[in-house]
N, C-alpha and C positions, 0 to 999 in steps of 0.2 A: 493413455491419460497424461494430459499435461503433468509438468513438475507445478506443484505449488507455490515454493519458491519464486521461480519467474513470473508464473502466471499474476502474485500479487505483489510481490517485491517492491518494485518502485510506486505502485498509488501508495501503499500506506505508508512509505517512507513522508512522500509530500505531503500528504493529508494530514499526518501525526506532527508534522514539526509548520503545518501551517495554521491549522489550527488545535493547538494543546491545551490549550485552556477547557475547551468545548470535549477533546478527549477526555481530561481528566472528572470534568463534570460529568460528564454523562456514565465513566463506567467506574468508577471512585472516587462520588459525590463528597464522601465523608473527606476526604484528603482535599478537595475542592474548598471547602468549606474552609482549613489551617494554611491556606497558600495564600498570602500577600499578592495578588495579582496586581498593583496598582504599580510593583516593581517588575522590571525588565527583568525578563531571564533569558539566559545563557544554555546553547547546545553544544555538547563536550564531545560531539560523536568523535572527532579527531583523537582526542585523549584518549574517551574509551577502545580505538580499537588498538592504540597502544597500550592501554593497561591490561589486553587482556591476547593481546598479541598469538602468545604461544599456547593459550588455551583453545581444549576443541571447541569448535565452533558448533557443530552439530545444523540439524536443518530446521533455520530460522528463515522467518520473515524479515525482520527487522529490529533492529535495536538502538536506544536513545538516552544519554545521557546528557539530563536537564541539571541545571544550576539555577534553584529557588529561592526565595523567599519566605520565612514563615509571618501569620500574623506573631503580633505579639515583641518581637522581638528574642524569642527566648535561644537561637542562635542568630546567627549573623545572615548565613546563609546555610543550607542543608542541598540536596541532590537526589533525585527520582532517577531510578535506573527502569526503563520499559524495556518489555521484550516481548514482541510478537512472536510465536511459534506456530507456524508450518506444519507440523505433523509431529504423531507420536514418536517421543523420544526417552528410553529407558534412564538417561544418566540427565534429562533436563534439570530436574530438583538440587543434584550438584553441582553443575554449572550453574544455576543462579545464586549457589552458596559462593562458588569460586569466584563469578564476576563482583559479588556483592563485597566480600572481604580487601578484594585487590582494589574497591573504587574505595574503600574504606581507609585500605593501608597507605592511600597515594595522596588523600586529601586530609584524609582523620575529622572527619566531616560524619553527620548522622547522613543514613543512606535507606531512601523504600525502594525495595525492590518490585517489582510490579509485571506481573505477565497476566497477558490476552491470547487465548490459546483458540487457533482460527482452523485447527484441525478438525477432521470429520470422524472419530469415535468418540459418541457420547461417554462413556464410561471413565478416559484416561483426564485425572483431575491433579497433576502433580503440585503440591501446596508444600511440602517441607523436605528438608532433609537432616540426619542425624545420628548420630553414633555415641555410644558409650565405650568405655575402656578404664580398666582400674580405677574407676570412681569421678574420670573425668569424662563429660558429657558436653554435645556440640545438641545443639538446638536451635534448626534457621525453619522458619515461618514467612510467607508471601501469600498477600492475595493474588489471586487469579479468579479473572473474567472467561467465560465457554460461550463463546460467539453460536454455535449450536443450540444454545437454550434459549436464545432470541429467538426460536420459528416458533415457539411455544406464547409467544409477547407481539403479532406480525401486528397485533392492529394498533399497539399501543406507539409502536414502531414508526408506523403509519403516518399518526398524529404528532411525532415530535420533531419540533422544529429543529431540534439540534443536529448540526451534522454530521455526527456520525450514527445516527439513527439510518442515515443515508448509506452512509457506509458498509454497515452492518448486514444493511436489506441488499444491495449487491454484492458483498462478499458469498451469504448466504445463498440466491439466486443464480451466482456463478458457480456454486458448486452444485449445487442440483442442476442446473440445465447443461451441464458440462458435455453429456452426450446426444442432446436436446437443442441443437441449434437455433431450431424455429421458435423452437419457444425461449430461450435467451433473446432473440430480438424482440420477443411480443412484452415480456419483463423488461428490456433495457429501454423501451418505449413509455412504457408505464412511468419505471423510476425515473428518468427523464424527465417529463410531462411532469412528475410530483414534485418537481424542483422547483415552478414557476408555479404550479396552483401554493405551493408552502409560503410563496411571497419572497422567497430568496433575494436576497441581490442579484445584481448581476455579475459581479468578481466570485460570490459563491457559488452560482448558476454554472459559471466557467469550472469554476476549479474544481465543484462535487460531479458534473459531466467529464471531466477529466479523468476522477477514479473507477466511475461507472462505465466510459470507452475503454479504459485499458482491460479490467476485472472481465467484463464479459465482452469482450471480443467476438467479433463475429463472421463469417469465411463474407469475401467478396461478394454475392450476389445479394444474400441475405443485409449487409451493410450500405448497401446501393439502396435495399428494400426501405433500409430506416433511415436512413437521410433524408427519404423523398418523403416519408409519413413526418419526421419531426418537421421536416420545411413549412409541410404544410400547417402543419401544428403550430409553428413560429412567426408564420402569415396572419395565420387566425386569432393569434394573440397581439400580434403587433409587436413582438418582441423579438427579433433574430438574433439573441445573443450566442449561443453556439455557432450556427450553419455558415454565418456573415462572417464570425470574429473567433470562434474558437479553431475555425478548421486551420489555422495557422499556427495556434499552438500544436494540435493534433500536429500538423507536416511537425514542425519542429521536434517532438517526441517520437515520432516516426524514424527519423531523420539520424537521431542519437540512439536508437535500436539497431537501425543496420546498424552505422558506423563503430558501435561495438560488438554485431556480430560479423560485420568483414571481419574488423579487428581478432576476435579471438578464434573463428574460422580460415582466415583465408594471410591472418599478419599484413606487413607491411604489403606482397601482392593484391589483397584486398583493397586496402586501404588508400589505394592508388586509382580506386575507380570513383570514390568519392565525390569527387569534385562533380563526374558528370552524371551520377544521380543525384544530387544538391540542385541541379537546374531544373527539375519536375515538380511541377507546381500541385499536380493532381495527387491527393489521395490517396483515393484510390491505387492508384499505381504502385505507389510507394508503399502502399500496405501486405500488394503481391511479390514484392521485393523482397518486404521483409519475410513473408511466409516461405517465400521460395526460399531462403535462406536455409530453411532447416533442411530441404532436401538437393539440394543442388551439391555435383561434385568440387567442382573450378569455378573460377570465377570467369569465365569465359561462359560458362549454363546463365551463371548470374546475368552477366549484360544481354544475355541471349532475349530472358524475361522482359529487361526493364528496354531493350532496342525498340521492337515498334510499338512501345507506347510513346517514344521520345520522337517519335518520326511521324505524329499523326499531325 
């Protein structure tokens, strides 16, 4: 089984700090509702991972520190701390006490702590943490969203144009078809396809196809399969905004997969072959590259892969 971690790590990094506004409405309407959006805000992720530096990290998805607005005026500015969670974790509830007080002690700012928990056991709901001792008592409270009890809402899911309704339904579908190839592509066709009947843009179209390629992934033959059904799908609409314009973002993210997995497989020997898989304009190729990455010894296996696709 894939790690979770990697498998979602970078879409919801993008997707959460490209559109947040639309995160925070759709899964903490009520906070949505006290944020001055009309004011620019500010991502502290640099701060945050200094403020929390020597704290365990534990197995996350992703974490975001916002710098807001409220209406009203009644501070100046205040601070949403997000944290997506990967998987069940015994000590998460005190880690979000820890992150929460150190973003506290560094700005002295009010601070909502905020977790989306994208793990697969229904049951584990961590919302507080707290302790008593001779009459002195700690008591920390957070909401948390269970991306899980979205399959219970699929049609309402369906109907909403917000994007990360989008989100949500392949996070979801990536993890049930995990061992289900076939049917991850017949799903990532669908969500796909629902991106241009929703009426999307075309900048959204990109960038919500962007989380839904990475999440569910799909082995080479199978991904050849769906190119050539979205094409045609993209023919028939008149619309090629993926197949035309996004496969170059796709190479580009491809592109910065190896080069950090030469990098932390193979170091600076890696890192030295770079340049001549950067000349492969194809995909495809680049997609076997990266796969082969997790089981190849040397990097000499590596170019062995990416040689006669460079030579056809």
């Amino acid at each position: 089984m894939n790690n979770p971690q990697t498998e979602f790590d970078t879409p919801w990094k993008d997707i959460l700090q490209g559109y947040f506004e639309d995160f925070i409405l759709f899964f903490f309407p009520q906070a949505h509702g006290e944020i001055d959006w009309t004011r620019d805000r500010e991502f502290l992720d640099n701060e945050l991972q200094k403020i929390v530096r020597d704290a365990k990290l534990g197995r996350r998805l992703v974490d975001k520190l916002v710098k807001i607005y409220r209406n009203g005026g009644k501070e100046a500015w205040v601070l949403i701390h997000v944290e997506v969670q990967s998987q069940e974790e015994s000590d998460f509830a005190e880690r979000m006490f820890t992150y929460h007080y150190r973003i506290y002690d560094r700005y002295k700012r009010s601070v909502a702590t905020l977790g989306v928990l994208g793990d697969e056991r229904t049951s584990w709901r961590p919302e507080q943490f707290g302790y008593q001792l001779f009459g002195c008592e700690i008591s920390f409270r957070f909401p948390v969203v269970k991306l899980l009890d979205y399959q219970q809402q699929w049609s309402e899911l369906e109907s909403n144009r917000n994007p990360f309704a989008t989100v949500v339904m392949a996070h979801l579908k990536a993890i049930e078809t995990r061992n289900n190839r076939l049917l991850r592509k017949q799903w990532k066709l669908a969500l796909t396809k629902r991106l241009y009947e929703q009426g999307f843009s075309r900048e959204d179209v990109i960038n919500l196809f962007r989380f839904i390629d990475w999440v569910m992934s799909l082995p080479q033959e199978l991904e050849q399969e769906f190119q050539q059904e979205l094409s045609q799908y993209e023919e028939s609409r008149r619309m090629p905004y993926i197949t035309s314009i996004e496969k170059s973002g796709i190479r580009q993210g491809l592109l910065e997969g190896i080069s950090l997995g030469l990098k932390l497989k193979f170091g600076s020997e890696g890192l030295a072959i770079l340049p001549e898989i950067s000349q492969i304009q194809d995909v495809e190729e680049l997609r076997a590259i990266l796969a082969g990455l997790e089981t190849v010894g040397t990097v000499e296996d590596l170019r062995q892969i990416a040689k006669p696709k460079t030579t056809d």
